[in-house]
N, CA, C and O atoms as a Maestro MAE file, in Angstrom:
{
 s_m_m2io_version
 :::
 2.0.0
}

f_m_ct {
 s_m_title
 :::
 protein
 m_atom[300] {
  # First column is atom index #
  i_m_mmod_type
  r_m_x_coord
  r_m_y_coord
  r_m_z_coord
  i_m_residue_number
  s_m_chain_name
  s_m_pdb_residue_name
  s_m_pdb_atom_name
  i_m_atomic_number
  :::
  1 25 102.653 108.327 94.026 1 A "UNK " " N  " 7
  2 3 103.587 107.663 94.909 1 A "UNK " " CA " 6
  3 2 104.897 108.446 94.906 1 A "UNK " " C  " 6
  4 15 105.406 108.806 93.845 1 A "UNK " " O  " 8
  5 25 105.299 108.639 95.783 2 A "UNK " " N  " 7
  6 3 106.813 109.453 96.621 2 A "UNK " " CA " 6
  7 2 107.728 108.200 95.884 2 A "UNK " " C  " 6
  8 15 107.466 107.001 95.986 2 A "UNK " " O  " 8
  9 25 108.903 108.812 95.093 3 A "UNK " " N  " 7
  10 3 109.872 107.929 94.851 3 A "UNK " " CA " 6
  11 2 110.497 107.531 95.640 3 A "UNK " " C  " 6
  12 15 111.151 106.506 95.443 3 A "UNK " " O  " 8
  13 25 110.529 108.218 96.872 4 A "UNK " " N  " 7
  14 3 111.682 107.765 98.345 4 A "UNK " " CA " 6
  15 2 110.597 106.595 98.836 4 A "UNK " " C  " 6
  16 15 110.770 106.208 99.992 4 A "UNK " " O  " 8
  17 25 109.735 106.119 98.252 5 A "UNK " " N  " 7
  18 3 108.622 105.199 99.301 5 A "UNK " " CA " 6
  19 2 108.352 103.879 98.021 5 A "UNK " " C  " 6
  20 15 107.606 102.904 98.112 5 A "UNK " " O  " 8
  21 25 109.079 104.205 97.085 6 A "UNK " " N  " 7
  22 3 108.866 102.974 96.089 6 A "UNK " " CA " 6
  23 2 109.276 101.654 96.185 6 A "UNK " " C  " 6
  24 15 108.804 100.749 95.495 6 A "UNK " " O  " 8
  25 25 110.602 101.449 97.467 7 A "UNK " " N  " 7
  26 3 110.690 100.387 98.060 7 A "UNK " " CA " 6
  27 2 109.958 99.571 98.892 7 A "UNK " " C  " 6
  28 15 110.072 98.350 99.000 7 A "UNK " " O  " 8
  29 25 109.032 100.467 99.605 8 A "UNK " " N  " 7
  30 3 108.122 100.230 100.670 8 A "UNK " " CA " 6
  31 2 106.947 99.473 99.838 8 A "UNK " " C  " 6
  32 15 106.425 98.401 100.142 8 A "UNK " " O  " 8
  33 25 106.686 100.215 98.823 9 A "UNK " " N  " 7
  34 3 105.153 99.738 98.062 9 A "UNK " " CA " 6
  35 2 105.618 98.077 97.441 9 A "UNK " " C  " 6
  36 15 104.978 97.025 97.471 9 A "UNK " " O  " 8
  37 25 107.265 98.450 96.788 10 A "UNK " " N  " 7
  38 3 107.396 97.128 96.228 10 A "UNK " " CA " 6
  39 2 107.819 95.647 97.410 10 A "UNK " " C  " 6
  40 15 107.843 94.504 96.953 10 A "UNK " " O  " 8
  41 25 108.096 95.911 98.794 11 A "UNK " " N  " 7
  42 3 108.127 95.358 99.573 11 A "UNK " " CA " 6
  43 2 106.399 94.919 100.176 11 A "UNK " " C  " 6
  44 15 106.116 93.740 100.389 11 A "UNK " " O  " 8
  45 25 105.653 95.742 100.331 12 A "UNK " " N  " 7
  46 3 104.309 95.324 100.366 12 A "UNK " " CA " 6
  47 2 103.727 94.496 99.135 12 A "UNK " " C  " 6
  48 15 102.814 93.718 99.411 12 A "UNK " " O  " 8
  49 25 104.036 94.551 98.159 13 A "UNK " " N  " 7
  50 3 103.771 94.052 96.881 13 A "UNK " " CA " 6
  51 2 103.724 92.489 96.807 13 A "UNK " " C  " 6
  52 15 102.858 91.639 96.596 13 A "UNK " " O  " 8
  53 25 105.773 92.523 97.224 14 A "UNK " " N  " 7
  54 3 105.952 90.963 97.258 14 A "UNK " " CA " 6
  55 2 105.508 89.844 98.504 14 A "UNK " " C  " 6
  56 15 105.606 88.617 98.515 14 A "UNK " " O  " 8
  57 25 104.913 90.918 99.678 15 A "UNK " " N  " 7
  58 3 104.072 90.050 100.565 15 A "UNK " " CA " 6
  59 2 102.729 89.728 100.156 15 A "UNK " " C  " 6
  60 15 102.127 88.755 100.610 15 A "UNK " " O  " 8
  61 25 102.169 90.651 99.172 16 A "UNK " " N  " 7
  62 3 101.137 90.218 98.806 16 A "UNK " " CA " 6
  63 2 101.235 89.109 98.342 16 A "UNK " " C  " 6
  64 15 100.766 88.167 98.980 16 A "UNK " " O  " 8
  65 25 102.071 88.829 96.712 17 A "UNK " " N  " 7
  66 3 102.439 87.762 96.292 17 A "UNK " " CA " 6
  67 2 102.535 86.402 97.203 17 A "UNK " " C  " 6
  68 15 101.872 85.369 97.099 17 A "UNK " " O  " 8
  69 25 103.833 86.821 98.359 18 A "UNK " " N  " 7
  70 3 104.099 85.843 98.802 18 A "UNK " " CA " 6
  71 2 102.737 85.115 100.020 18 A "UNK " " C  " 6
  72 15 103.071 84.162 100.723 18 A "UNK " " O  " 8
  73 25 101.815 85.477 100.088 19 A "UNK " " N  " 7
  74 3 100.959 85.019 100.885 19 A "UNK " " CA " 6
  75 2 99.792 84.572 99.577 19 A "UNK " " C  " 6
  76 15 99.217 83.488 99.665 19 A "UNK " " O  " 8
  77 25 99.589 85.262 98.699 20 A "UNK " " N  " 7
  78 3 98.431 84.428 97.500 20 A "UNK " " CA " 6
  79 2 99.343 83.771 97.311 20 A "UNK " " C  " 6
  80 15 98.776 82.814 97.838 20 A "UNK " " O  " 8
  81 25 101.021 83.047 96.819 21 A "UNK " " N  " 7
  82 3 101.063 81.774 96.446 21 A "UNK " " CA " 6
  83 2 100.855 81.188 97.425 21 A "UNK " " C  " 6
  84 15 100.180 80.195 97.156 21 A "UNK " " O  " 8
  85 25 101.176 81.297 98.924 22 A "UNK " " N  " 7
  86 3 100.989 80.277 100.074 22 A "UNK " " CA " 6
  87 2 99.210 79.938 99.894 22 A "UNK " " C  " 6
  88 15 98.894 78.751 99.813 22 A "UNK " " O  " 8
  89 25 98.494 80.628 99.857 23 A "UNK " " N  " 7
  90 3 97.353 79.747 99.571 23 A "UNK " " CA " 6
  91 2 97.029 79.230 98.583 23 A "UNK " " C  " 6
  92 15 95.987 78.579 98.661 23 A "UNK " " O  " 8
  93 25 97.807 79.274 97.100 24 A "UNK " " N  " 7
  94 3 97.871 78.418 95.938 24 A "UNK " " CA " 6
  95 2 96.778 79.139 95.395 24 A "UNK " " C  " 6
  96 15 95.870 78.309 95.345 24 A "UNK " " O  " 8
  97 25 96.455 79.966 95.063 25 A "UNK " " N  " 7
  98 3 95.936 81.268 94.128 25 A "UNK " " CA " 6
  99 2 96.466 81.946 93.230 25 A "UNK " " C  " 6
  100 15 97.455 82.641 93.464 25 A "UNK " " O  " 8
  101 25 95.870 81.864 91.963 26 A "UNK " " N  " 7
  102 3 96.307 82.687 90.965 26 A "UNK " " CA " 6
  103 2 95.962 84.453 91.028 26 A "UNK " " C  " 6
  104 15 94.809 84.786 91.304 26 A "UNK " " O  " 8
  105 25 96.874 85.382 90.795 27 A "UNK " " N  " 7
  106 3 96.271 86.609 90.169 27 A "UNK " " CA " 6
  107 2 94.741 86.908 89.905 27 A "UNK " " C  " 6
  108 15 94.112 87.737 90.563 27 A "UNK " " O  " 8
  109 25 94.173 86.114 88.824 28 A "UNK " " N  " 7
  110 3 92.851 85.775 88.281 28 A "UNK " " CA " 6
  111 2 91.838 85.641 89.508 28 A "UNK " " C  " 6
  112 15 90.888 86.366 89.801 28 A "UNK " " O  " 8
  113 25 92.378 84.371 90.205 29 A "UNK " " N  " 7
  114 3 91.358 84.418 91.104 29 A "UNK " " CA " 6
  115 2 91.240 85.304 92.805 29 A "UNK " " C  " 6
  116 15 90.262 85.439 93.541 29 A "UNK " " O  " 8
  117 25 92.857 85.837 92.989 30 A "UNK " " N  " 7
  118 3 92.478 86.496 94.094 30 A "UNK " " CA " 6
  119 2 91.786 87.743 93.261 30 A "UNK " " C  " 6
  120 15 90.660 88.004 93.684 30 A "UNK " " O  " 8
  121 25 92.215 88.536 92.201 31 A "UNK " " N  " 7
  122 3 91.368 89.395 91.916 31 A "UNK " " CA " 6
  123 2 89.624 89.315 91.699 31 A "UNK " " C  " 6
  124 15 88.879 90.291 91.771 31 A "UNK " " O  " 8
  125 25 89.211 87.937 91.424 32 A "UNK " " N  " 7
  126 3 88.100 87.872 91.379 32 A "UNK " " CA " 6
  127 2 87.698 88.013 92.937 32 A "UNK " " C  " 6
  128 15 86.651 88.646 93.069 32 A "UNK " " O  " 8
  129 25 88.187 87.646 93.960 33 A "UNK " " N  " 7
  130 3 87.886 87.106 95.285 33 A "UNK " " CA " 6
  131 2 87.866 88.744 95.821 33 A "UNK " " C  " 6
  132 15 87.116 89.022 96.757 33 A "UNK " " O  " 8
  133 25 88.692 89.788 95.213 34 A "UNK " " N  " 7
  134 3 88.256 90.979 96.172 34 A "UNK " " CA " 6
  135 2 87.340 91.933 95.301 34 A "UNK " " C  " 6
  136 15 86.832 92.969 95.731 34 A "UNK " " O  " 8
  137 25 87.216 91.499 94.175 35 A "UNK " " N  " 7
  138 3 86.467 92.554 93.319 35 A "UNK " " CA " 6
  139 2 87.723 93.214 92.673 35 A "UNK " " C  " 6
  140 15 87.837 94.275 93.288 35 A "UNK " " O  " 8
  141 25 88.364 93.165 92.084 36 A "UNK " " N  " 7
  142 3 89.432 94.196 91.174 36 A "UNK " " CA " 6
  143 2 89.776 93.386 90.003 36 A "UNK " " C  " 6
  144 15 89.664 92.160 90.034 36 A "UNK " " O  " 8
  145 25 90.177 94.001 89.005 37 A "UNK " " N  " 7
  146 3 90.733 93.818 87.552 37 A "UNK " " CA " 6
  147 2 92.141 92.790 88.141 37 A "UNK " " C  " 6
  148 15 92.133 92.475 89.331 37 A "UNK " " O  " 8
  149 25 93.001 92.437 87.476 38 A "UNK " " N  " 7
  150 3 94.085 91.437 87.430 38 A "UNK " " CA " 6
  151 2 94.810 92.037 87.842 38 A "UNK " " C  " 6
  152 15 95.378 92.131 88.930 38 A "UNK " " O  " 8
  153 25 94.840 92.671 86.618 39 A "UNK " " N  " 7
  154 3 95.618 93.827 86.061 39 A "UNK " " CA " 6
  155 2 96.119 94.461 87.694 39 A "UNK " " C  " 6
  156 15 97.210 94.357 88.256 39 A "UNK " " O  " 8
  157 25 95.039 95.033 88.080 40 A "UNK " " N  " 7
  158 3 95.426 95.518 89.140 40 A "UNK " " CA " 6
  159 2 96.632 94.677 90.449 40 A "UNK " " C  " 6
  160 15 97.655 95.106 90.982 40 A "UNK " " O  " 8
  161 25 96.106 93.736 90.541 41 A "UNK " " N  " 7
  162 3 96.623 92.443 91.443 41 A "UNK " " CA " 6
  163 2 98.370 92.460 91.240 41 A "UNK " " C  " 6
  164 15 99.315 92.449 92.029 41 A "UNK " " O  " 8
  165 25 98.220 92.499 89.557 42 A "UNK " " N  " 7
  166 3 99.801 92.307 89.456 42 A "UNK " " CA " 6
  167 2 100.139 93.967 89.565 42 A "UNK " " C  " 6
  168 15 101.126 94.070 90.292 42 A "UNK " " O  " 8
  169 25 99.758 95.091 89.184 43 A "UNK " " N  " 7
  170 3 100.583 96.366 89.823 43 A "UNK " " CA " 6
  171 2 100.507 96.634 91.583 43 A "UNK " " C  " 6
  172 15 101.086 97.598 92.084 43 A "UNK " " O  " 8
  173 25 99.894 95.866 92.225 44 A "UNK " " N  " 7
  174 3 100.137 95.627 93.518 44 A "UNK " " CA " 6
  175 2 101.446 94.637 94.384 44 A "UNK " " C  " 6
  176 15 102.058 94.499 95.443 44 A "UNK " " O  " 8
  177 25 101.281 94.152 93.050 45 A "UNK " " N  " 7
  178 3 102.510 93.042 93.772 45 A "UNK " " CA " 6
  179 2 104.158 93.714 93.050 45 A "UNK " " C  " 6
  180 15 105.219 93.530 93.647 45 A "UNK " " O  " 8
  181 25 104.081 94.431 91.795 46 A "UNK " " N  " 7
  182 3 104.997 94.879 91.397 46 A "UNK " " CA " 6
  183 2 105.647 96.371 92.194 46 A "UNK " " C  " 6
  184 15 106.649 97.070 92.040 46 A "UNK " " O  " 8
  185 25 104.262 96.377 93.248 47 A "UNK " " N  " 7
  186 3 104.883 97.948 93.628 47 A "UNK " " CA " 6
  187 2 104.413 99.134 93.113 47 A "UNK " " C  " 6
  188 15 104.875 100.131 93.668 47 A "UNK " " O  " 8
  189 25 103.451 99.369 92.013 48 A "UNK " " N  " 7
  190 3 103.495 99.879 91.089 48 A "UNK " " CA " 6
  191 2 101.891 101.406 91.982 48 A "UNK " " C  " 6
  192 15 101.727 102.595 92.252 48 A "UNK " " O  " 8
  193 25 101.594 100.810 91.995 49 A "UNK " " N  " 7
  194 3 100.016 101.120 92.894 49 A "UNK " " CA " 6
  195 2 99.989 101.246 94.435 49 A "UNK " " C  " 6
  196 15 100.533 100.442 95.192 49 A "UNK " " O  " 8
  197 25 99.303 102.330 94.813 50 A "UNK " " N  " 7
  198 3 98.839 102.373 96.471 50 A "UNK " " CA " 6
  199 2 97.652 100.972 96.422 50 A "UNK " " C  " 6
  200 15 97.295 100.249 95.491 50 A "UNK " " O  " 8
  201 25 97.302 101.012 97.788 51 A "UNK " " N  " 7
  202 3 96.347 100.156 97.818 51 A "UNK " " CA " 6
  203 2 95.369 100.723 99.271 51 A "UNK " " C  " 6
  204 15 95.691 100.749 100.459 51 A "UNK " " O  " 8
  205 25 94.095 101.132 98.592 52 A "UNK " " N  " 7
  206 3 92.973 101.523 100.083 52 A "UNK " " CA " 6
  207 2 93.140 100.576 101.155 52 A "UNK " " C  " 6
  208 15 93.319 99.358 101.112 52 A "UNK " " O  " 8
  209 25 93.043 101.413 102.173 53 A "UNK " " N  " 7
  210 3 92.363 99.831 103.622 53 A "UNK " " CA " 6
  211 2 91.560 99.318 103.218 53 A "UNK " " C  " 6
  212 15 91.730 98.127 103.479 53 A "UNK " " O  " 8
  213 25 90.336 99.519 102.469 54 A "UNK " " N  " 7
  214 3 89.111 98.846 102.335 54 A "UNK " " CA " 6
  215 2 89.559 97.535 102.038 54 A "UNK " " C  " 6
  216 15 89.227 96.512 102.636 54 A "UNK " " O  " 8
  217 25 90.871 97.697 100.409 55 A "UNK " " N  " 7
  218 3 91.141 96.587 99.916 55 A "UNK " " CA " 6
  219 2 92.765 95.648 100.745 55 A "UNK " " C  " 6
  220 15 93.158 94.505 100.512 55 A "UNK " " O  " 8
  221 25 93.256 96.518 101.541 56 A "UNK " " N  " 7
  222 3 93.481 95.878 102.183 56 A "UNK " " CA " 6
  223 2 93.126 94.933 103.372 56 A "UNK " " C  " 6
  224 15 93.881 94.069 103.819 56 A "UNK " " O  " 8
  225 25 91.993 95.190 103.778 57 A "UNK " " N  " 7
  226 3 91.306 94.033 104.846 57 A "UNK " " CA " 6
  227 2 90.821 93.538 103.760 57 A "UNK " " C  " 6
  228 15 91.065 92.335 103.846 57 A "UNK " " O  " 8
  229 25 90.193 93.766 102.629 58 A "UNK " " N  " 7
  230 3 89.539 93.012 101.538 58 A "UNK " " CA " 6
  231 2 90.437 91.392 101.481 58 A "UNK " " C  " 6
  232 15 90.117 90.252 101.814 58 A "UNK " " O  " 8
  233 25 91.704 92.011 100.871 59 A "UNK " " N  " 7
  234 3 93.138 90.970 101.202 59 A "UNK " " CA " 6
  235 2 93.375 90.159 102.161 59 A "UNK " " C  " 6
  236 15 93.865 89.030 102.171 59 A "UNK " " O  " 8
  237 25 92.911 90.954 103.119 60 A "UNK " " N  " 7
  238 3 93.737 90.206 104.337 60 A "UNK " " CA " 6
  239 2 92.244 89.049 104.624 60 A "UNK " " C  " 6
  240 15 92.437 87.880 104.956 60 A "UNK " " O  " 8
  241 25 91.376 89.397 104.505 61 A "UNK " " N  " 7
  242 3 90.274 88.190 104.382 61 A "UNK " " CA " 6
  243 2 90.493 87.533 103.754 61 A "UNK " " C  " 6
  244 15 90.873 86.613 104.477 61 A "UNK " " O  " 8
  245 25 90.592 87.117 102.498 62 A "UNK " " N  " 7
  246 3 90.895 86.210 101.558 62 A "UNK " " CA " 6
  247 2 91.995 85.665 101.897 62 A "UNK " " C  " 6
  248 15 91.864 84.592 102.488 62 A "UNK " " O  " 8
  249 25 93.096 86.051 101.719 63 A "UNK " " N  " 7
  250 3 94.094 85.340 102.328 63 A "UNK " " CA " 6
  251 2 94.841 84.883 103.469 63 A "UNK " " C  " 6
  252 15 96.018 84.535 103.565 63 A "UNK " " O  " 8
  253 25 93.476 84.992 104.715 64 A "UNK " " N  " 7
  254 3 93.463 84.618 105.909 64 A "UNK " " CA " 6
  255 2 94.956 84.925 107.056 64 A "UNK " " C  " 6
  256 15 95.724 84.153 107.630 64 A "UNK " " O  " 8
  257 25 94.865 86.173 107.008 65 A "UNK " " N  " 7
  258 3 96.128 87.165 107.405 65 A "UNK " " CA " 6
  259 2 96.076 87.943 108.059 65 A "UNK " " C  " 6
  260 15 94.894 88.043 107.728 65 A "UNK " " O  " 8
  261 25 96.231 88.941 108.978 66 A "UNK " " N  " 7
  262 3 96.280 89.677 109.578 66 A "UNK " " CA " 6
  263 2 96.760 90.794 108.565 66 A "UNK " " C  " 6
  264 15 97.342 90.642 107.491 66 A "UNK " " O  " 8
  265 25 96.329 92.048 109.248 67 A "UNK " " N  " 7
  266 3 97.368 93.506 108.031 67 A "UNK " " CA " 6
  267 2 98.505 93.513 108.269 67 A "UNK " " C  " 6
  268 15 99.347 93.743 107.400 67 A "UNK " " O  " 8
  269 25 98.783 93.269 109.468 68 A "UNK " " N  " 7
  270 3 100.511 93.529 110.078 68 A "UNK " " CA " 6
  271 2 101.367 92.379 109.137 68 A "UNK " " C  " 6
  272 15 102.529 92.666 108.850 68 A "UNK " " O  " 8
  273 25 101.066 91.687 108.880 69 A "UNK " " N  " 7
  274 3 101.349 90.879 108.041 69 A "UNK " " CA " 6
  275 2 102.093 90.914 106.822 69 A "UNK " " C  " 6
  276 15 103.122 90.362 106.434 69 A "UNK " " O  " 8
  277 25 101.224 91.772 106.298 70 A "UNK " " N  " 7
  278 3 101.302 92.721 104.463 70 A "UNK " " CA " 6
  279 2 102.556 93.710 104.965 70 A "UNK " " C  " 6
  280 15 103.591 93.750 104.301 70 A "UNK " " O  " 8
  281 25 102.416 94.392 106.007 71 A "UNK " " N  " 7
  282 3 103.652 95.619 106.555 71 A "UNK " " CA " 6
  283 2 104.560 95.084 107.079 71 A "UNK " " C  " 6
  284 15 105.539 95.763 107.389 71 A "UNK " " O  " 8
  285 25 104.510 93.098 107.461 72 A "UNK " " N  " 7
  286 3 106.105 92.930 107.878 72 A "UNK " " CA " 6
  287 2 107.391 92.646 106.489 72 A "UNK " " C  " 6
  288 15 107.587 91.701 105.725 72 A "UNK " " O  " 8
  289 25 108.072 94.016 106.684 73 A "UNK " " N  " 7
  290 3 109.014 93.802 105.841 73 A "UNK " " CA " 6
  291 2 110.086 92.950 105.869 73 A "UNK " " C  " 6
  292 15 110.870 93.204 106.783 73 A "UNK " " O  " 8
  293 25 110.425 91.882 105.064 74 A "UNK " " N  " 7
  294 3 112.082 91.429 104.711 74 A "UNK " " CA " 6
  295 2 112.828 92.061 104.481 74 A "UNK " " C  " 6
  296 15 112.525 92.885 103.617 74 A "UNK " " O  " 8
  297 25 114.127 92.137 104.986 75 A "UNK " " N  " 7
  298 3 115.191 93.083 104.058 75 A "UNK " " CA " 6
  299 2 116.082 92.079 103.266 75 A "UNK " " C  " 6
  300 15 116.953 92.497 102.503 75 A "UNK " " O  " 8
  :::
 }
 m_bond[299] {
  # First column is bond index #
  i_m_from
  i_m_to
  i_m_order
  :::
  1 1 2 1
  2 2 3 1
  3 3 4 2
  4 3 5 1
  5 5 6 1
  6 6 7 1
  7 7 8 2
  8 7 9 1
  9 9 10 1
  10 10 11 1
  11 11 12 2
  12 11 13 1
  13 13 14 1
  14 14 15 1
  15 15 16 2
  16 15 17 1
  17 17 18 1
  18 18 19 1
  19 19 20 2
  20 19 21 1
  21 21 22 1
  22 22 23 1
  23 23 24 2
  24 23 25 1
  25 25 26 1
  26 26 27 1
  27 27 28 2
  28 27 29 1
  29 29 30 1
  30 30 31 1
  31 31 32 2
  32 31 33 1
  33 33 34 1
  34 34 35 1
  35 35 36 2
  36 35 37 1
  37 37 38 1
  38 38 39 1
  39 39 40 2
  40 39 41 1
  41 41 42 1
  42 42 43 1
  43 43 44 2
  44 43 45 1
  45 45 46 1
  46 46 47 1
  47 47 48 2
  48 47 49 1
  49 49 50 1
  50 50 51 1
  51 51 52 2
  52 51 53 1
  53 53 54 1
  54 54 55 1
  55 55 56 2
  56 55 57 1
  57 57 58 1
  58 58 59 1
  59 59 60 2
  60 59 61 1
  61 61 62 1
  62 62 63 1
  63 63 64 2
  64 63 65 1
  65 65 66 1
  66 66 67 1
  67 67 68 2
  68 67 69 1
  69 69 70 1
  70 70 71 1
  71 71 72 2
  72 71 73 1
  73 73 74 1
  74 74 75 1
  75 75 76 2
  76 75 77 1
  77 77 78 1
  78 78 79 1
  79 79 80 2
  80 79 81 1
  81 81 82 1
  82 82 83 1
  83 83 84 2
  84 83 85 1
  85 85 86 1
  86 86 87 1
  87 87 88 2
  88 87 89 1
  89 89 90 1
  90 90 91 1
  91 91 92 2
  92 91 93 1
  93 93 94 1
  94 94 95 1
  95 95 96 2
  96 95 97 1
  97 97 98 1
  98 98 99 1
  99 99 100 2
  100 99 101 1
  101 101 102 1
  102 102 103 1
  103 103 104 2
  104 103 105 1
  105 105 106 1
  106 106 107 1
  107 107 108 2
  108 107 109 1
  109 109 110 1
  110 110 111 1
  111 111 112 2
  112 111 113 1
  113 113 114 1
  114 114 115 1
  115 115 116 2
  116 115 117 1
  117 117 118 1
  118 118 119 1
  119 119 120 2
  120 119 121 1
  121 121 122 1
  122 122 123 1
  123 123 124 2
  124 123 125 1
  125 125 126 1
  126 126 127 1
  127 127 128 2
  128 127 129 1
  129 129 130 1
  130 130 131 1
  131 131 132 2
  132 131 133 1
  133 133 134 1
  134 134 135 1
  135 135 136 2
  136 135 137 1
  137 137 138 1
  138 138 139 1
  139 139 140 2
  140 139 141 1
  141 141 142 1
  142 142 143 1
  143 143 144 2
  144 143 145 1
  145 145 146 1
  146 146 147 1
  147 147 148 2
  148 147 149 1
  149 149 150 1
  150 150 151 1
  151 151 152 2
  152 151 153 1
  153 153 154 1
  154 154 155 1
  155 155 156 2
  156 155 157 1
  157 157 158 1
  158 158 159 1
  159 159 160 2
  160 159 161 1
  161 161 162 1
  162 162 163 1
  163 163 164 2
  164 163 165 1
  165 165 166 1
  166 166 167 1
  167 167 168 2
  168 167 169 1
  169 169 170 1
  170 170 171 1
  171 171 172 2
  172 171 173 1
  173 173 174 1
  174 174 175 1
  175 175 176 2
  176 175 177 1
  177 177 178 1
  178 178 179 1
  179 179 180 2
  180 179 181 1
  181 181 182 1
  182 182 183 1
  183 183 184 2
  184 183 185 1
  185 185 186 1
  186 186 187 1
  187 187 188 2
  188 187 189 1
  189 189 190 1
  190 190 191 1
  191 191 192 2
  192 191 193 1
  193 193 194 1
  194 194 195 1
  195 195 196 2
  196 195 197 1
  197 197 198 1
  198 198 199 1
  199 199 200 2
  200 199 201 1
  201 201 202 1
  202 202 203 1
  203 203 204 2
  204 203 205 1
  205 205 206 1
  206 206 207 1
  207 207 208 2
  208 207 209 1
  209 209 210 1
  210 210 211 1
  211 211 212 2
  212 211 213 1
  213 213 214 1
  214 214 215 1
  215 215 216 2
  216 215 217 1
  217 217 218 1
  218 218 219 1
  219 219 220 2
  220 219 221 1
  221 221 222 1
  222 222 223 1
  223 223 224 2
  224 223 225 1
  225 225 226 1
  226 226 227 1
  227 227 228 2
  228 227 229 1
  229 229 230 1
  230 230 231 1
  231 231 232 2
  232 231 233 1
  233 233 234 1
  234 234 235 1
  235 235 236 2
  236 235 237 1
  237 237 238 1
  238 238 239 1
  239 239 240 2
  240 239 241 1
  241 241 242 1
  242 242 243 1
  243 243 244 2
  244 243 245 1
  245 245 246 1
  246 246 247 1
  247 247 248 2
  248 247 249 1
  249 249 250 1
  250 250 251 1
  251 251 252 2
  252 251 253 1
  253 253 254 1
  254 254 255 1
  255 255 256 2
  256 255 257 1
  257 257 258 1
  258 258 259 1
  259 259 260 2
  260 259 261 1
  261 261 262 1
  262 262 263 1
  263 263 264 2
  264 263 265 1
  265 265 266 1
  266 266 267 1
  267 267 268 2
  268 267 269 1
  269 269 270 1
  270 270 271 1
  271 271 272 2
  272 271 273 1
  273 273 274 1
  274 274 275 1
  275 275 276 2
  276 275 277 1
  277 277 278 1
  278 278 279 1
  279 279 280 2
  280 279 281 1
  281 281 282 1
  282 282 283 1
  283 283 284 2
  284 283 285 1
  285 285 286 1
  286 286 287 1
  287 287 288 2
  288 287 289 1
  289 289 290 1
  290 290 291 1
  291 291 292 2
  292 291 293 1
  293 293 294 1
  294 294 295 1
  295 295 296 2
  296 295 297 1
  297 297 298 1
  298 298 299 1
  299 299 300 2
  :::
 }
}
């Protein structure tokens, strides 16, 4: 990951978050729901990790979302 783009990942991160709490999901179980470790779930939401398309439509199924969704940023 590009350090000039570490805002971007951690802004995708906290939409992740913020759409698994809107469906009242833990870490535990959205990671069970796409196939990945926890572990992983939370370096996604921290910013920390890229994330494939695969597992992003993976996401966006489960948490009944569109992708544009995950890319609309807050400032």
């Amino acid at each position: 990951m590009k350090p000039e783009y570490k805002n971007l990942y951690e802004k995708f991160g906290l939409n992740v978050a913020y759409y698994r709490k809107a469906k009242k999901i833990t870490q535990i179980q959205l990671a069970e729901l796409v196939d990945v470790d926890r572990s992983h779930i939370s370096a996604i939401e921290l910013g920390n990790v890229g994330v494939s398309f695969d597992l992003i439509f993976k996401l966006c199924e489960v948490l009944e979302i569109k992708p544009r969704q995950l890319f609309d940023f807050r400032d």
